[in-house]
C-alpha positions in Angstrom: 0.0 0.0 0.0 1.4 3.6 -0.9 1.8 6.1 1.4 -0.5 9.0 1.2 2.3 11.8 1.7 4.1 10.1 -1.3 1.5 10.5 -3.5 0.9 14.4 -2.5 4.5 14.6 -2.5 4.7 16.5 0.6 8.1 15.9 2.5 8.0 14.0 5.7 9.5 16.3 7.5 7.7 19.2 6.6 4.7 17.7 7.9 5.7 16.7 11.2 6.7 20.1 11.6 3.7 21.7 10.6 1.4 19.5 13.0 4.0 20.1 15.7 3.3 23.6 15.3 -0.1 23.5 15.1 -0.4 21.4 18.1 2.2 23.6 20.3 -0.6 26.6 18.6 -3.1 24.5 20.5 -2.1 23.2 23.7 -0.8 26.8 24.9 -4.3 28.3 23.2 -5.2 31.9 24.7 -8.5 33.3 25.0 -8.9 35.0 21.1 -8.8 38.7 21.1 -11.9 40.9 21.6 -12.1 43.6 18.5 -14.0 46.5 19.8 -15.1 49.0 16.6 -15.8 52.4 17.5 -17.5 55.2 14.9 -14.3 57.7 14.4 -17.2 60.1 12.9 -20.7 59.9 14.0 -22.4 62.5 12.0 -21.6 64.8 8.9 -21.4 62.5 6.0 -24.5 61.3 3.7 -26.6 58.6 4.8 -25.8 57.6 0.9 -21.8 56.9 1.0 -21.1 54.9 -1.3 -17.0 54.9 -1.9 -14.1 55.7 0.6 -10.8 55.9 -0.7 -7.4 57.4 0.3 -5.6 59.7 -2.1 -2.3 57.4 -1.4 -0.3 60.6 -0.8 0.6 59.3 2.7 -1.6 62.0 4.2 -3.7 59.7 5.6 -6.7 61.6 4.5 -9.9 59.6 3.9 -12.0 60.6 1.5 -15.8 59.9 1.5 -18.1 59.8 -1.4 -21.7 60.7 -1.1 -24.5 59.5 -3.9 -25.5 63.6 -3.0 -22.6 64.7 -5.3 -20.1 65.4 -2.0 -16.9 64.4 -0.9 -16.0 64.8 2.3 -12.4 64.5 4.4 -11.6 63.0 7.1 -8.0 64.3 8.5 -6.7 63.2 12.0 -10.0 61.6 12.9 -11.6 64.7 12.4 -14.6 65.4 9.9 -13.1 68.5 7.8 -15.6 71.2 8.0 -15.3 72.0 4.0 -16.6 69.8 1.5 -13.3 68.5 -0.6 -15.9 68.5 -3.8 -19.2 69.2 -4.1 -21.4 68.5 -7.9 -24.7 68.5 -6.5 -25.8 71.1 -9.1 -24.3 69.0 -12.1 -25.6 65.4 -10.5 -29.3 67.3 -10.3 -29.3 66.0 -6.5 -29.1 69.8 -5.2 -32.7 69.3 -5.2 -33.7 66.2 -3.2 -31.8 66.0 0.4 -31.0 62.1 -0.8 -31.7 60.5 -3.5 -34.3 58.3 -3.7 -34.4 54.5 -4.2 -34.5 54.1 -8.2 -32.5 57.3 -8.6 -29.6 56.8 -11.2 -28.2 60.6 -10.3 -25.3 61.6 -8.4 -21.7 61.0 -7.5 -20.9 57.1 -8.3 -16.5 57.2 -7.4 -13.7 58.8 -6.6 -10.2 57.8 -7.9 -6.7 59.7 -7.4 -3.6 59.3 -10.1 -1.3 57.2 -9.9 1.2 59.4 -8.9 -0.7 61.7 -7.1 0.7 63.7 -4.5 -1.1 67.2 -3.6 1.8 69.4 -5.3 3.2 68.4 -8.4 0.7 66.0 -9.6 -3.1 67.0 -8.0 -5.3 65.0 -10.7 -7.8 62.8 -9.3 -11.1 61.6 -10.9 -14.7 61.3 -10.8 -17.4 58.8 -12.0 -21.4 60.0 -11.6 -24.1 59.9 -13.5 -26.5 63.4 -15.0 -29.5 64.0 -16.5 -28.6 65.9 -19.9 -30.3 69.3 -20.3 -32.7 69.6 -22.2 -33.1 65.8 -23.7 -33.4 64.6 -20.3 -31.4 61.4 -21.0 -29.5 59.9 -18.3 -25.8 59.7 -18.8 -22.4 58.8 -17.0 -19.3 60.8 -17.1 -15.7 60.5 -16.3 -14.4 64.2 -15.1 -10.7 65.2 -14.1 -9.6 67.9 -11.4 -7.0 68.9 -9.7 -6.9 70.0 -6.2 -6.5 74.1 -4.8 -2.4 74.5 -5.6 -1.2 74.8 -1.8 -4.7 73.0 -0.6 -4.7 69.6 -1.5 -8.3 69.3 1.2 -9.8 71.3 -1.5 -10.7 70.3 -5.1 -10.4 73.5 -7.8 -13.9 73.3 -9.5 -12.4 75.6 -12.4 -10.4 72.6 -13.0 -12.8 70.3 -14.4 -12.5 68.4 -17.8 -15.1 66.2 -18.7 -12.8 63.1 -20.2 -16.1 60.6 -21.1 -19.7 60.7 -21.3 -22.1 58.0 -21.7 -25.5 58.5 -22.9 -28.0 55.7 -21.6 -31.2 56.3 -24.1 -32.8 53.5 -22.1 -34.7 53.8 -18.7 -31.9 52.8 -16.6 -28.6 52.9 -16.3 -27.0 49.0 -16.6 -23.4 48.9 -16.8 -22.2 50.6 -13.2 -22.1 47.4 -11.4 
């Protein structure tokens, strides 16, 4: 009869030391650790967040994507006071506090460059999806900015370039998932 660790190939020795460890694991076995979570922020952001993302700039900042058309900061634990972007005019959601189930509008993602780092290189991207005025059709768009030079917690609206739109003549909107 052939032995099973022959026909797996595994090396003798290599598996007496594994179940050795995993034994010594066992027979001096602690209690397991008790994770605790605790909100950092408890209020301020949209009940509709829907990305969070760090610009990768070793800040540290977290950036939080609301559905509204917002991003907001968080810095040190802290909420920032100052909206980093805000497209709630262009998403259409200015109008509605949240938008509502069904509602394709608003602010979708949030990406920063590759080499991003809040002087020399401040791009960082968008995804969300309009209405088009006056045809009404919905649509998604890829925009670029660039952050305030000398404020990198503050996106430059002037800055916008729209680098794709997507017009979606049906009812809804299929290919964000």
């Amino acid at each position: 009869m052939m032995c099973i660790l022959s026909i797996v190939k595994i090396n003798p020795a290599v598996l007496l030391f594994a179940l050795t460890a995993f034994s010594t694991l066992y027979s001096t076995a602690q209690a397991p650790p008790v994770l605790i979570f605790a909100p950092v922020i408890s209020s301020g952001l949209s009940s509709k967040s829907l990305d969070i993302v760090n610009a990768g700039d070793g800040s540290n900042r977290i950036f939080v994507v609301g559905l509204e058309g917002r991003i907001k900061i968080i810095s040190g634990g802290a909420l920032l006071p100052t909206s980093f972007l805000d497209i709630s005019q262009a998403t259409g959601t200015d109008s509605i506090p949240t938008p509502g189930a069904g509602s394709e509008r608003g602010l979708l993602s949030l990406a920063f460059h590759p080499d991003y780092n809040g002087t020399t290189n401040r791009y960082f991207f968008i995804f969300y999806c309009i209405n088009t005025v006056p045809a009404n059709i919905p649509c998604v768009r890829l925009t670029r900015f660039e952050t305030v030079a000398g404020n990198p917690n503050l996106a430059d609206q002037t800055t916008g370039k729209v680098l794709l739109t997507i017009e979606e003549p049906g009812a809804t909107i299929t290919g964000l998932n």
